[in-house]
PyMOL Python script that loads the backbone (N, CA, C, O; Angstrom):
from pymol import cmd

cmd.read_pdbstr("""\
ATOM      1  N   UNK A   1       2.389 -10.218   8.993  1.00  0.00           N
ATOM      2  CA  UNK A   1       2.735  -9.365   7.874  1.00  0.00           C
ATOM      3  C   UNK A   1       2.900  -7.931   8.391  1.00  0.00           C
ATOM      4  O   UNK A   1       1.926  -7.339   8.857  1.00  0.00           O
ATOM      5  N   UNK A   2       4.142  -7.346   8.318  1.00  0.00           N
ATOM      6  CA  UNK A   2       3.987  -5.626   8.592  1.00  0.00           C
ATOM      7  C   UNK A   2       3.441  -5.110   7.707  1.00  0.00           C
ATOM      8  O   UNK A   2       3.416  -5.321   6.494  1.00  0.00           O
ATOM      9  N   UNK A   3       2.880  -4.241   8.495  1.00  0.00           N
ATOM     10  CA  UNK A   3       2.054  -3.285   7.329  1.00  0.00           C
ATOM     11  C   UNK A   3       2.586  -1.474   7.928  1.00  0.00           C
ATOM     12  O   UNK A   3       2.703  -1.326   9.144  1.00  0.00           O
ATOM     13  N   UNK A   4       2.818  -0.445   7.144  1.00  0.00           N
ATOM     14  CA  UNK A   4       3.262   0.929   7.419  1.00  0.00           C
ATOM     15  C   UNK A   4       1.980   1.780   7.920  1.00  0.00           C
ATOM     16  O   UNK A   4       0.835   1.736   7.471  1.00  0.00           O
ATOM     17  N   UNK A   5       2.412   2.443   8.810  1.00  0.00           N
ATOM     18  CA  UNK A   5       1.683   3.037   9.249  1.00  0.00           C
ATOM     19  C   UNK A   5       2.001   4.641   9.358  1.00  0.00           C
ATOM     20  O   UNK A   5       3.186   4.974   9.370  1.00  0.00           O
ATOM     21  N   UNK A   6       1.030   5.599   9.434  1.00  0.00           N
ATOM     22  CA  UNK A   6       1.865   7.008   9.761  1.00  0.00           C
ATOM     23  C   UNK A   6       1.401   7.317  10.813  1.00  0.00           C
ATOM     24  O   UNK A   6       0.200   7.325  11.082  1.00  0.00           O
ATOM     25  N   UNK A   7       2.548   7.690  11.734  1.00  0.00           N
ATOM     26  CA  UNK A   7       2.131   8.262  12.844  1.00  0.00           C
ATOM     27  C   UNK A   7       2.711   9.798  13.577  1.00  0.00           C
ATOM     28  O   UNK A   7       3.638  10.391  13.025  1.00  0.00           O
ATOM     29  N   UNK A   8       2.271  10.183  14.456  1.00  0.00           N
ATOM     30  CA  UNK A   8       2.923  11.383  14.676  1.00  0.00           C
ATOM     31  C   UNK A   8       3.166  10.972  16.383  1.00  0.00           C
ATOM     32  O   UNK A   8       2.649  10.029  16.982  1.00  0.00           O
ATOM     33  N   UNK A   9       4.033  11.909  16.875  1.00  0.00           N
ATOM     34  CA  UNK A   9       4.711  12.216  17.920  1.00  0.00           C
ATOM     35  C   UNK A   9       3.379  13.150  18.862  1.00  0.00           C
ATOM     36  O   UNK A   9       2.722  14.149  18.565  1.00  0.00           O
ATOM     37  N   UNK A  10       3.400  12.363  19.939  1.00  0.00           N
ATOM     38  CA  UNK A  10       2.352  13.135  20.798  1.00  0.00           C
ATOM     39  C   UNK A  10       3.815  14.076  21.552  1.00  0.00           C
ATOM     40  O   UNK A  10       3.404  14.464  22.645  1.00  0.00           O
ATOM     41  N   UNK A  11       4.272  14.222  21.492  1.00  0.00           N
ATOM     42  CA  UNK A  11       5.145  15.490  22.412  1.00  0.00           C
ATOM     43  C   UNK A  11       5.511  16.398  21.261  1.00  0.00           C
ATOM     44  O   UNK A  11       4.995  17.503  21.429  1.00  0.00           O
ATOM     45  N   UNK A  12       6.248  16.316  20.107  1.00  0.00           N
ATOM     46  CA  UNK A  12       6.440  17.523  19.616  1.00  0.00           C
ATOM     47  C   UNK A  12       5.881  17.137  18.120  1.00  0.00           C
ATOM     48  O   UNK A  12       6.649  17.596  17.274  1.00  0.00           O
ATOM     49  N   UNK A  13       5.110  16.645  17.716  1.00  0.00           N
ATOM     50  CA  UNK A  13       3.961  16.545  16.089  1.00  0.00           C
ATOM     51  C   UNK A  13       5.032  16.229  15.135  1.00  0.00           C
ATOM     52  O   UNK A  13       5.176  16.990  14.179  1.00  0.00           O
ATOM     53  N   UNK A  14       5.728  15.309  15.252  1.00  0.00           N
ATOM     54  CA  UNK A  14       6.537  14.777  13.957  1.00  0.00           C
ATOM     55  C   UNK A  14       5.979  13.653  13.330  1.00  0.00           C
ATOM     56  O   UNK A  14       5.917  12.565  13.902  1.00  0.00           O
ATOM     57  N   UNK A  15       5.547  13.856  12.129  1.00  0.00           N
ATOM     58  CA  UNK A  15       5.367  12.622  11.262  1.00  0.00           C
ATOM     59  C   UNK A  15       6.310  11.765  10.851  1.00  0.00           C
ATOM     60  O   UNK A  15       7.428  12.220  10.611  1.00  0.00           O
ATOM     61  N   UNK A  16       6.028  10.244  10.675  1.00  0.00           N
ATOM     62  CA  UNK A  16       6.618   9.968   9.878  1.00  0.00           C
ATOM     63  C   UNK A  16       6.210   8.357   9.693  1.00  0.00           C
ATOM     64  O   UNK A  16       5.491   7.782  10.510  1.00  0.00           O
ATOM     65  N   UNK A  17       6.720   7.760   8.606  1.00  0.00           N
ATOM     66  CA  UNK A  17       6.425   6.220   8.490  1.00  0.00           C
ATOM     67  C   UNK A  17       6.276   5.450   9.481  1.00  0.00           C
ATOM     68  O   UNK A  17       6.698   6.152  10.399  1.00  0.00           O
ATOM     69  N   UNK A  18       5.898   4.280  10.022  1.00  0.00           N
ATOM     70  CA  UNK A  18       6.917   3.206  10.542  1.00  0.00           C
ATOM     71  C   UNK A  18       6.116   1.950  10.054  1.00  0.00           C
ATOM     72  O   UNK A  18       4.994   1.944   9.548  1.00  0.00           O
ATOM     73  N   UNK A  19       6.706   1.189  10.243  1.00  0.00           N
ATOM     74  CA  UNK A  19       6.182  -0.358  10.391  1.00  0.00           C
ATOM     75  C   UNK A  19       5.866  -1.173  11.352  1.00  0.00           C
ATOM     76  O   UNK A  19       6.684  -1.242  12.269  1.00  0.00           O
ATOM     77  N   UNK A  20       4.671  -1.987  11.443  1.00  0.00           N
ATOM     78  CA  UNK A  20       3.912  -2.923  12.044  1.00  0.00           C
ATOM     79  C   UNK A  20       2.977  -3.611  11.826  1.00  0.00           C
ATOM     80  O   UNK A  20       2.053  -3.311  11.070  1.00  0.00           O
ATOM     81  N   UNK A  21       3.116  -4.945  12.650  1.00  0.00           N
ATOM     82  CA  UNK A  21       2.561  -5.990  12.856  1.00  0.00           C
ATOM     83  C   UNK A  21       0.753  -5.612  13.122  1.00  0.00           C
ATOM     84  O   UNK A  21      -0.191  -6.058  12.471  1.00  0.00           O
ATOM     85  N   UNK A  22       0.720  -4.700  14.237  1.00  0.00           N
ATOM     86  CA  UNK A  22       0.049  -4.033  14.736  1.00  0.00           C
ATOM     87  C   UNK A  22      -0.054  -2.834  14.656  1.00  0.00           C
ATOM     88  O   UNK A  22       0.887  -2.323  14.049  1.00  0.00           O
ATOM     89  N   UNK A  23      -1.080  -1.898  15.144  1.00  0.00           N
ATOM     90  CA  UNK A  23      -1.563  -0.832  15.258  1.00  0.00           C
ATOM     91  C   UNK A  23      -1.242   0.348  16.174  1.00  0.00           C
ATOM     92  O   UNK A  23      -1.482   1.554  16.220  1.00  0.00           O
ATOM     93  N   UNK A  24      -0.524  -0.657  16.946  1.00  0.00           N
ATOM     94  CA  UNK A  24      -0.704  -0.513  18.191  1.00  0.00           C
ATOM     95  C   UNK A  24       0.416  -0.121  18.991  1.00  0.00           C
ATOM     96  O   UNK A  24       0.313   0.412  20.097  1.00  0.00           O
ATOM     97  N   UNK A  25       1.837  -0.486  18.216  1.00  0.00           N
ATOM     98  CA  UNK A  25       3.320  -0.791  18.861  1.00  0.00           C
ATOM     99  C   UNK A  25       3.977  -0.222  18.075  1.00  0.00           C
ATOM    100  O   UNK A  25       3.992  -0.764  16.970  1.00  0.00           O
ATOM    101  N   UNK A  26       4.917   1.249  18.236  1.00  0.00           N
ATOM    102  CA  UNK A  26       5.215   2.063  17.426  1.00  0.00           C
ATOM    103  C   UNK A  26       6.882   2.153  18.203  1.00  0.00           C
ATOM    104  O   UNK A  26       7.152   1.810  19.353  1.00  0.00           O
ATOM    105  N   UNK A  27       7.598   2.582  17.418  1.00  0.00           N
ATOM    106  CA  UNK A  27       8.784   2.711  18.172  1.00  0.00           C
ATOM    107  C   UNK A  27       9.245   4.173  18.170  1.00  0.00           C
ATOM    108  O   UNK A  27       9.401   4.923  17.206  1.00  0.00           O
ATOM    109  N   UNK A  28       9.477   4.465  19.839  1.00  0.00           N
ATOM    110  CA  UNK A  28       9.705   6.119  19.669  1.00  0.00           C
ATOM    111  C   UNK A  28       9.930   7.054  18.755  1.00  0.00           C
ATOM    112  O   UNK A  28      10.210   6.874  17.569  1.00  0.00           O
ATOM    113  N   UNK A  29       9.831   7.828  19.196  1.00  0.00           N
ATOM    114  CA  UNK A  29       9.701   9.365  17.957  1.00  0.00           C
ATOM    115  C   UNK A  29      11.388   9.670  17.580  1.00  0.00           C
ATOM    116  O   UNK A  29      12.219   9.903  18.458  1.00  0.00           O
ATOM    117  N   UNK A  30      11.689   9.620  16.181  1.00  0.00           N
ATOM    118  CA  UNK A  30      13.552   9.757  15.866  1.00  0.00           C
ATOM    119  C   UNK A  30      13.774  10.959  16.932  1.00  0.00           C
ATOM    120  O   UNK A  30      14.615  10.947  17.831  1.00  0.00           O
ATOM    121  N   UNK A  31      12.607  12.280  16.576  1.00  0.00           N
ATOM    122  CA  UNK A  31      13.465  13.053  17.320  1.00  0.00           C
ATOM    123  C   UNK A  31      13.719  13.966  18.398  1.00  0.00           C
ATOM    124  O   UNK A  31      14.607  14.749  18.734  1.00  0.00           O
ATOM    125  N   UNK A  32      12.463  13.519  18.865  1.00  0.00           N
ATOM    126  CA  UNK A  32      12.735  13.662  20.558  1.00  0.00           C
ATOM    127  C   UNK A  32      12.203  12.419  21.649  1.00  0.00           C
ATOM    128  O   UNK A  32      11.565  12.629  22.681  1.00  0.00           O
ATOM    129  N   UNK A  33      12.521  11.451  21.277  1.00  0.00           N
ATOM    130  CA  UNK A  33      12.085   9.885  22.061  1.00  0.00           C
ATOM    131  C   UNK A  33      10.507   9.908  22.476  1.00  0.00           C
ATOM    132  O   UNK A  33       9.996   9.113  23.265  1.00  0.00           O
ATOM    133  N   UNK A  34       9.868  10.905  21.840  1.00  0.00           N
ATOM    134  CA  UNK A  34       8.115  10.671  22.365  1.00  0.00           C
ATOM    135  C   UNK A  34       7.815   9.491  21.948  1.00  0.00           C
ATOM    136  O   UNK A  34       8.393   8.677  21.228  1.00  0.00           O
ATOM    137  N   UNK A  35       6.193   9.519  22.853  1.00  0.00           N
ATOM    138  CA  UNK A  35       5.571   8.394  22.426  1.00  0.00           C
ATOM    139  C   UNK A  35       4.963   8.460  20.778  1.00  0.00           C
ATOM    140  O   UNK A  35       5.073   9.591  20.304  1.00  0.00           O
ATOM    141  N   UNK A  36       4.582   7.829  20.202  1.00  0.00           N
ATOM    142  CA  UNK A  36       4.052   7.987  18.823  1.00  0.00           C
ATOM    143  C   UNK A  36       2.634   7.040  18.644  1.00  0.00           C
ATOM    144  O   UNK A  36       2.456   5.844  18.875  1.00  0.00           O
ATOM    145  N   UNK A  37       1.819   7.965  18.195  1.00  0.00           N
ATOM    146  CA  UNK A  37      -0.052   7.031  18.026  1.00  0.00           C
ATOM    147  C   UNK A  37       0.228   7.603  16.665  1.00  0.00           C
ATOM    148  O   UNK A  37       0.890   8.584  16.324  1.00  0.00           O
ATOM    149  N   UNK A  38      -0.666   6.454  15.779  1.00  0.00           N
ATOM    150  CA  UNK A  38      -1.439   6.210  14.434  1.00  0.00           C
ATOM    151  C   UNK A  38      -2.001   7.136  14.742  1.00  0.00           C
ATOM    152  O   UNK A  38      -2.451   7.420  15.852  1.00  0.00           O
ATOM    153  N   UNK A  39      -2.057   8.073  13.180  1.00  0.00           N
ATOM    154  CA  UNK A  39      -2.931   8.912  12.556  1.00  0.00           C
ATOM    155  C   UNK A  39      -3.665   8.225  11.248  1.00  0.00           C
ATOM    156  O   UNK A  39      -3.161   7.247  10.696  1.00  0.00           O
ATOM    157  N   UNK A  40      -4.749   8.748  10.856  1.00  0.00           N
ATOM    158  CA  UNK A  40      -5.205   7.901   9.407  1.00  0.00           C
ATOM    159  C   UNK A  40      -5.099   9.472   8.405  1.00  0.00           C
ATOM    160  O   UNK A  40      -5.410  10.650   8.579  1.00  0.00           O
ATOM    161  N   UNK A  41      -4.495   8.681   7.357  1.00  0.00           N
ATOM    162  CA  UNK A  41      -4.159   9.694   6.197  1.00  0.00           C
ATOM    163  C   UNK A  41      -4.824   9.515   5.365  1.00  0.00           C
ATOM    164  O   UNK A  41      -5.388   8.425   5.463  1.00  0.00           O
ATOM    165  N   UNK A  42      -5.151  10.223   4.278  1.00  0.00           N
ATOM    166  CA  UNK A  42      -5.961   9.660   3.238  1.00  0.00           C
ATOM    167  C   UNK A  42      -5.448   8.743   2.245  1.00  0.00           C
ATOM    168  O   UNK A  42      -6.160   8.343   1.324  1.00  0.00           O
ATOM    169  N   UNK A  43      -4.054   8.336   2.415  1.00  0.00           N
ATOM    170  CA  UNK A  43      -4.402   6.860   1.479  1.00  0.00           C
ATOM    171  C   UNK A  43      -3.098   6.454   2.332  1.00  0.00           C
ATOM    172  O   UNK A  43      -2.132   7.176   2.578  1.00  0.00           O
ATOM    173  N   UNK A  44      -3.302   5.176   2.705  1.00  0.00           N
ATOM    174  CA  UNK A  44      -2.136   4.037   3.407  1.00  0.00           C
ATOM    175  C   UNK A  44      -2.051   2.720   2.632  1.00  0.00           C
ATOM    176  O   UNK A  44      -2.115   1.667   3.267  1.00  0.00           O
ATOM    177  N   UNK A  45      -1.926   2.709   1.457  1.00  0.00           N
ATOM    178  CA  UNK A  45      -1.602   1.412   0.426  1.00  0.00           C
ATOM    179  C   UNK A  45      -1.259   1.859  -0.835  1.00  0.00           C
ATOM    180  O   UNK A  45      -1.719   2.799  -1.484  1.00  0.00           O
ATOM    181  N   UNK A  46      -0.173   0.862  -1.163  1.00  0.00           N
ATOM    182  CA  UNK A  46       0.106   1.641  -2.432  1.00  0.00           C
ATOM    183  C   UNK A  46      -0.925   0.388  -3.671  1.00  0.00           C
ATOM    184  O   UNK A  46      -1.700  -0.494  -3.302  1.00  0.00           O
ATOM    185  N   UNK A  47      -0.654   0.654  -4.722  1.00  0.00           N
ATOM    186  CA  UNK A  47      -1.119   0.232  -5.744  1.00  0.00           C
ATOM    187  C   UNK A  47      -0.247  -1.175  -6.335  1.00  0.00           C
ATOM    188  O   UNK A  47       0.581  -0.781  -7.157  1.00  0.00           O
ATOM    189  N   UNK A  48      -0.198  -2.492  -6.182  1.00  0.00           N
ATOM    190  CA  UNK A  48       0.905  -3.063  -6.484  1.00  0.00           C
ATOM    191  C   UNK A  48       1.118  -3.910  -8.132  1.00  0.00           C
ATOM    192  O   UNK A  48       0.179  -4.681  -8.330  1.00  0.00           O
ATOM    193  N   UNK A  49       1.696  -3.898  -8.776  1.00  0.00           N
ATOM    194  CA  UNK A  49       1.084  -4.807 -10.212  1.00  0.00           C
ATOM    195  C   UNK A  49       2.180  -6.041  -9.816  1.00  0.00           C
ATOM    196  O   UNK A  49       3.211  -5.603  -9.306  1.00  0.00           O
ATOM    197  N   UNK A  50       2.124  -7.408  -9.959  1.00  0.00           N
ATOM    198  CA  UNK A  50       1.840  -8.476  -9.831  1.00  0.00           C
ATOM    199  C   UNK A  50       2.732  -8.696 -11.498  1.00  0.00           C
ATOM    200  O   UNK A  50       2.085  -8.325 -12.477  1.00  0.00           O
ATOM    201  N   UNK A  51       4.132  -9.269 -11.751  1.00  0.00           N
ATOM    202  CA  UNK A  51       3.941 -10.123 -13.667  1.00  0.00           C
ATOM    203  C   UNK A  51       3.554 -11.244 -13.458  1.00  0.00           C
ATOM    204  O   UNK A  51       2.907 -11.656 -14.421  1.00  0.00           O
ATOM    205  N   UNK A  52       3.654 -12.121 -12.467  1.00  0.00           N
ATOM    206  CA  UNK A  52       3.129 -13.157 -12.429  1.00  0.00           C
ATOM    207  C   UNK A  52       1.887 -13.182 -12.564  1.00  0.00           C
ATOM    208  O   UNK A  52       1.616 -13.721 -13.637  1.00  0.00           O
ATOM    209  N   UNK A  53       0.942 -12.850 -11.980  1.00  0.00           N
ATOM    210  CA  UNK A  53      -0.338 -12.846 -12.822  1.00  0.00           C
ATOM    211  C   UNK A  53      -0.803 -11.814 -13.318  1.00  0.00           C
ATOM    212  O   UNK A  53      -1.994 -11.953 -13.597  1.00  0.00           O
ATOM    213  N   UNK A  54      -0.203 -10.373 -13.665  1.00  0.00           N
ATOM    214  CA  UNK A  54      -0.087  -9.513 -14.869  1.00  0.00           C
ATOM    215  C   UNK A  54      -1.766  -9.212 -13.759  1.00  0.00           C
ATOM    216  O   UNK A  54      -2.869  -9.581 -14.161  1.00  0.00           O
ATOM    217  N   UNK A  55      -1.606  -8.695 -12.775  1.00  0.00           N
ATOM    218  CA  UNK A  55      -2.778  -8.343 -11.812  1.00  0.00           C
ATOM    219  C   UNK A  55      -2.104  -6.887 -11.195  1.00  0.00           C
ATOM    220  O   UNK A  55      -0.923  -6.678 -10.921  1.00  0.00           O
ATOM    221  N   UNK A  56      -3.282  -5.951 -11.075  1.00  0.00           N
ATOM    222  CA  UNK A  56      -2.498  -4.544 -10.158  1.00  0.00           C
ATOM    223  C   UNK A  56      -3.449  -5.067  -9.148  1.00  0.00           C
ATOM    224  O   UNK A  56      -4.502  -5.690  -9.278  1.00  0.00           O
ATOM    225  N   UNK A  57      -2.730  -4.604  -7.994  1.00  0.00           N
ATOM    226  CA  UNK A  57      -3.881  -4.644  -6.940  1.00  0.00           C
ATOM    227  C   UNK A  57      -3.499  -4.191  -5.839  1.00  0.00           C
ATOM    228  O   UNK A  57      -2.289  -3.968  -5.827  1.00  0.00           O
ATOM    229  N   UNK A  58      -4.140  -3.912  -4.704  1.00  0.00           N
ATOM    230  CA  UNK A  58      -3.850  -3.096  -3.686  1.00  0.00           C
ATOM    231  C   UNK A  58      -3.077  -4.263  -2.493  1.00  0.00           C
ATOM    232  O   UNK A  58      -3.654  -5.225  -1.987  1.00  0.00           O
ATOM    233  N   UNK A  59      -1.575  -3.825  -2.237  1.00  0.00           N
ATOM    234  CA  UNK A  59      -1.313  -4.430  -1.161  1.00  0.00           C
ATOM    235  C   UNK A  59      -0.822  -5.636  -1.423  1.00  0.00           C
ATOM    236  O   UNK A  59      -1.070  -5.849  -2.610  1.00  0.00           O
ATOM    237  N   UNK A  60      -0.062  -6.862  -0.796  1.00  0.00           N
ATOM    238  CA  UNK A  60       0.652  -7.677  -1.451  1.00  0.00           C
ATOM    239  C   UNK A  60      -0.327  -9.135  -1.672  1.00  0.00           C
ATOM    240  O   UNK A  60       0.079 -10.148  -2.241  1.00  0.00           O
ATOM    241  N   UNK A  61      -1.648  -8.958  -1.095  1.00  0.00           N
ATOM    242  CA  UNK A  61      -2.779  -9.772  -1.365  1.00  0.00           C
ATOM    243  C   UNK A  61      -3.715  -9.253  -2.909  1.00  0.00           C
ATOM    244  O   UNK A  61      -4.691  -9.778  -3.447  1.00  0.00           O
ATOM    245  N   UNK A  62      -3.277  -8.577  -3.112  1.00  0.00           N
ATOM    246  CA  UNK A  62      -4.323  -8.408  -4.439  1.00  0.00           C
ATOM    247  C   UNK A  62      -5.652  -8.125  -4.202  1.00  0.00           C
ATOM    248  O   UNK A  62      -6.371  -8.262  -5.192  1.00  0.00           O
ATOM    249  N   UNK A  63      -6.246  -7.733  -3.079  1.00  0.00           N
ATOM    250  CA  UNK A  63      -7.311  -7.847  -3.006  1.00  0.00           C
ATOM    251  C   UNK A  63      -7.568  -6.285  -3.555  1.00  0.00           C
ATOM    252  O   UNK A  63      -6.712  -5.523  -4.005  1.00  0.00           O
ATOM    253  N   UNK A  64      -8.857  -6.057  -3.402  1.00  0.00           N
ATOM    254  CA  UNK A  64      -9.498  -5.039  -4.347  1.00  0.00           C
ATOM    255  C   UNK A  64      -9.059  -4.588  -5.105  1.00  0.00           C
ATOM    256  O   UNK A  64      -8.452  -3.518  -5.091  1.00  0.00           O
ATOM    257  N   UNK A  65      -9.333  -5.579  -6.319  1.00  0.00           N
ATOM    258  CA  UNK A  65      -8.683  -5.450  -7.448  1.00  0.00           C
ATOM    259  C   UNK A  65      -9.421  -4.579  -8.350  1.00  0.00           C
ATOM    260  O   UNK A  65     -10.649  -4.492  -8.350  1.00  0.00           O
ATOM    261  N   UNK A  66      -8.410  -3.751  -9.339  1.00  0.00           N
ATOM    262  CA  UNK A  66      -9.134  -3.188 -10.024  1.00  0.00           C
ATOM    263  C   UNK A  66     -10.010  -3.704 -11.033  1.00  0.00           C
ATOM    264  O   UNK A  66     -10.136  -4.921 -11.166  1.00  0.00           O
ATOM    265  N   UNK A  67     -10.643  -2.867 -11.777  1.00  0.00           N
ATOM    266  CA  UNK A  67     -11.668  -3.829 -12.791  1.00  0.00           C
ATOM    267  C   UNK A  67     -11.113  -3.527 -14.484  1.00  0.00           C
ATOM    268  O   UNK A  67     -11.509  -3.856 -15.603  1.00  0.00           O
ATOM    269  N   UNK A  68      -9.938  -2.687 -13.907  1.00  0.00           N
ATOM    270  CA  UNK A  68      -9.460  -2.649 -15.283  1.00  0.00           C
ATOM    271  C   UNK A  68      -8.811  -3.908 -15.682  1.00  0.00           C
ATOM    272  O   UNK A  68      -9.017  -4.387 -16.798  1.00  0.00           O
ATOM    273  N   UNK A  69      -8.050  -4.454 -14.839  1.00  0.00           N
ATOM    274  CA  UNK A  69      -7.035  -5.627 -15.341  1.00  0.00           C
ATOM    275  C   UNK A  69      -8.278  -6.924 -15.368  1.00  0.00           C
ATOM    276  O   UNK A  69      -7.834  -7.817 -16.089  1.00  0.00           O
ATOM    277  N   UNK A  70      -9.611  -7.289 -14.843  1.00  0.00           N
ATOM    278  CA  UNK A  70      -9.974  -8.141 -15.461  1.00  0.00           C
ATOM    279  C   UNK A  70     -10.615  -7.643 -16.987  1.00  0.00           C
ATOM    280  O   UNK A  70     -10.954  -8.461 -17.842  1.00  0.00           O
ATOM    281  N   UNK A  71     -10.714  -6.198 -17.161  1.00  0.00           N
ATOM    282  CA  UNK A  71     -11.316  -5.872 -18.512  1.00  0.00           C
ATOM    283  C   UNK A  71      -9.699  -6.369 -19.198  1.00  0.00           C
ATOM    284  O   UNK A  71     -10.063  -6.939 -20.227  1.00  0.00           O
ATOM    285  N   UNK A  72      -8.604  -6.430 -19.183  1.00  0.00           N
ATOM    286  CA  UNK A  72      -7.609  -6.210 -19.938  1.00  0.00           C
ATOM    287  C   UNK A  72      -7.684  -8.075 -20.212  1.00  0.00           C
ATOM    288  O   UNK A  72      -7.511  -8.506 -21.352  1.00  0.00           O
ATOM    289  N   UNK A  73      -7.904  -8.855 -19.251  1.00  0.00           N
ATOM    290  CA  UNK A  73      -7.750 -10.153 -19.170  1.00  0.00           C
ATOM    291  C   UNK A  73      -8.966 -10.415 -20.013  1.00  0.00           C
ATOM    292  O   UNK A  73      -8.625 -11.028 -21.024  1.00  0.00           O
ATOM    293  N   UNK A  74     -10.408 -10.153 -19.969  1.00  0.00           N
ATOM    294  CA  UNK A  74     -11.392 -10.413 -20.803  1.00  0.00           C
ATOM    295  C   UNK A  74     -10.999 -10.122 -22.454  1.00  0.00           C
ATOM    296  O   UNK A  74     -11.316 -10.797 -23.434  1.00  0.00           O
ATOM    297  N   UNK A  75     -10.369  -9.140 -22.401  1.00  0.00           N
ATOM    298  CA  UNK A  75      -9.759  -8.796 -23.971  1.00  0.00           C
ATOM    299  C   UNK A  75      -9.163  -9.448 -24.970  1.00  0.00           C
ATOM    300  O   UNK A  75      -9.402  -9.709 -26.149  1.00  0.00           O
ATOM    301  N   UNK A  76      -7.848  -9.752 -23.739  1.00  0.00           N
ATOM    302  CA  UNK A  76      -7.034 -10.681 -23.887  1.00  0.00           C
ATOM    303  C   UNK A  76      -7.760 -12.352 -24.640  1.00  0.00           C
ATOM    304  O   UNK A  76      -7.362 -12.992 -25.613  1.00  0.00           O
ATOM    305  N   UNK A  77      -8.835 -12.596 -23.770  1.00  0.00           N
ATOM    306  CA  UNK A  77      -9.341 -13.975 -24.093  1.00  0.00           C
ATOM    307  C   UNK A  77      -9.993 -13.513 -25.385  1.00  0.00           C
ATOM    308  O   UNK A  77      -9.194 -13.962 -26.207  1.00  0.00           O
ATOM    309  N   UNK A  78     -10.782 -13.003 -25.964  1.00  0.00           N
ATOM    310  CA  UNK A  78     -11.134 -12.613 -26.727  1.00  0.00           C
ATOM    311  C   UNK A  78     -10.282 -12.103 -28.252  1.00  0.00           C
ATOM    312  O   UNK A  78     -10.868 -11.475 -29.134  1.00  0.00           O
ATOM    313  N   UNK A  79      -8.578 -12.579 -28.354  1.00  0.00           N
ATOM    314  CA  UNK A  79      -8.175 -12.235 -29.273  1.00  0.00           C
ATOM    315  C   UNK A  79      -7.256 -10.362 -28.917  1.00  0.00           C
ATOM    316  O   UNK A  79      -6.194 -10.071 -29.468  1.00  0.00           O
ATOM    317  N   UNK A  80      -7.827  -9.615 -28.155  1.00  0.00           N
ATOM    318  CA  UNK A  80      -7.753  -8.522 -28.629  1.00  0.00           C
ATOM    319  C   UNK A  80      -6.197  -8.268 -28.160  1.00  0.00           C
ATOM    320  O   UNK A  80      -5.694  -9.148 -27.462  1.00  0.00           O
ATOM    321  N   UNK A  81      -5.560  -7.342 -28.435  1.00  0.00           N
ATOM    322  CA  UNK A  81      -3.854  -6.618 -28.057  1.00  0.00           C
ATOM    323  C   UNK A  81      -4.304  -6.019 -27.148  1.00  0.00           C
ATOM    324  O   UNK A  81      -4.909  -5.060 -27.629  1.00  0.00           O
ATOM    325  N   UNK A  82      -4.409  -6.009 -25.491  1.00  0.00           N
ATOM    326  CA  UNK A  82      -4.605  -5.146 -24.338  1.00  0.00           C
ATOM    327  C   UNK A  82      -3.251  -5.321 -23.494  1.00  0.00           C
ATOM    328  O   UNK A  82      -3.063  -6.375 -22.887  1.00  0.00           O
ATOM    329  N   UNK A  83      -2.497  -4.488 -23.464  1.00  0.00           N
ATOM    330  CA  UNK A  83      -1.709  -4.121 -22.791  1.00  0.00           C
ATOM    331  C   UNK A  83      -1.600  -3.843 -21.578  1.00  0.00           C
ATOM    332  O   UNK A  83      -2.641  -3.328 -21.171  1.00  0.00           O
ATOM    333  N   UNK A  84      -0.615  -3.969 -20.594  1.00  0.00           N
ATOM    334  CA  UNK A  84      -0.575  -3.693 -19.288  1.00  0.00           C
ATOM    335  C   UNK A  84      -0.079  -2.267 -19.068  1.00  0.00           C
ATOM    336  O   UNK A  84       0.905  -1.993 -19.755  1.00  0.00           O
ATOM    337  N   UNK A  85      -0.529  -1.291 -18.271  1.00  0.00           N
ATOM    338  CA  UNK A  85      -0.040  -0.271 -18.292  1.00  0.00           C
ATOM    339  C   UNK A  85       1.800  -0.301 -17.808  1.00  0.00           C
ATOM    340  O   UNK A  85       2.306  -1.390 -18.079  1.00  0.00           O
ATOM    341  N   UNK A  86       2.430   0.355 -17.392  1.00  0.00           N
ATOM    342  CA  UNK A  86       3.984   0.641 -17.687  1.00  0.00           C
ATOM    343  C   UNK A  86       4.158   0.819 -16.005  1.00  0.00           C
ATOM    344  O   UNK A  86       4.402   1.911 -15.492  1.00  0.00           O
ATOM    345  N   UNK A  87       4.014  -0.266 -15.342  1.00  0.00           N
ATOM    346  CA  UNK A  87       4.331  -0.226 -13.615  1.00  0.00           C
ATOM    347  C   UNK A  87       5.733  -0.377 -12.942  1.00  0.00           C
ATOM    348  O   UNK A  87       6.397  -1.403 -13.084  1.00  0.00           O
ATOM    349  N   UNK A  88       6.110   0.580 -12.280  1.00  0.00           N
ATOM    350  CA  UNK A  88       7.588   0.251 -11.568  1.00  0.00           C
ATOM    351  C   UNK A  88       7.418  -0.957 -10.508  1.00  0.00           C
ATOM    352  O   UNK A  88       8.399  -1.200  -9.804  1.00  0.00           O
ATOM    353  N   UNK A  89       6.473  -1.585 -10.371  1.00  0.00           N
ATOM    354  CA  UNK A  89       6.252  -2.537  -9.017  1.00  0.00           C
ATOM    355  C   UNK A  89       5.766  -4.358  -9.596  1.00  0.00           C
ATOM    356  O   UNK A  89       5.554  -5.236  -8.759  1.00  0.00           O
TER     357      UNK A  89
END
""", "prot")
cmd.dss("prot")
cmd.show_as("cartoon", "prot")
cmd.util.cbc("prot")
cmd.orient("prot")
């Protein structure tokens, strides 16, 4: 599974996305062919919502899920109108 990573340019400090398998294997810097190492940012996952099982969750595994959508699913069983919030994903 690729997963994005941010990294910067050890020769001239350019950030930017990339993708991998690993951690480890980055493909030169766009713009001056440096080498490029992982930096950690403060957030590297986005938030994903799921209609198939009407689940948000982090990443395309769902795992750490929030606790809102099982409160929305408990509701749900219970009769009540709980809505999913309004997700582009």
């Amino acid at each position: 599974m690729l997963r994005v990573y941010d990294v910067e340019c050890k020769k001239c400090g350019h950030i930017e996305e990339q993708y991998s398998e690993d951690d480890t294997s980055f493909n030169d810097c766009e713009k001056c062919g440096g080498m490029m190492r992982r930096i950690f940012t403060k957030f590297n996952y986005k938030l994903v919502y799921n209609n198939k099982t009407d689940i948000c969750g982090w990443g395309a595994h769902n795992y750490d899920r929030s606790r809102y959508w099982d409160n929305v699913k408990a509701a749900r069983e219970r009769g009540e109108d709980a809505k999913s919030p309004n997700c582009k994903y």
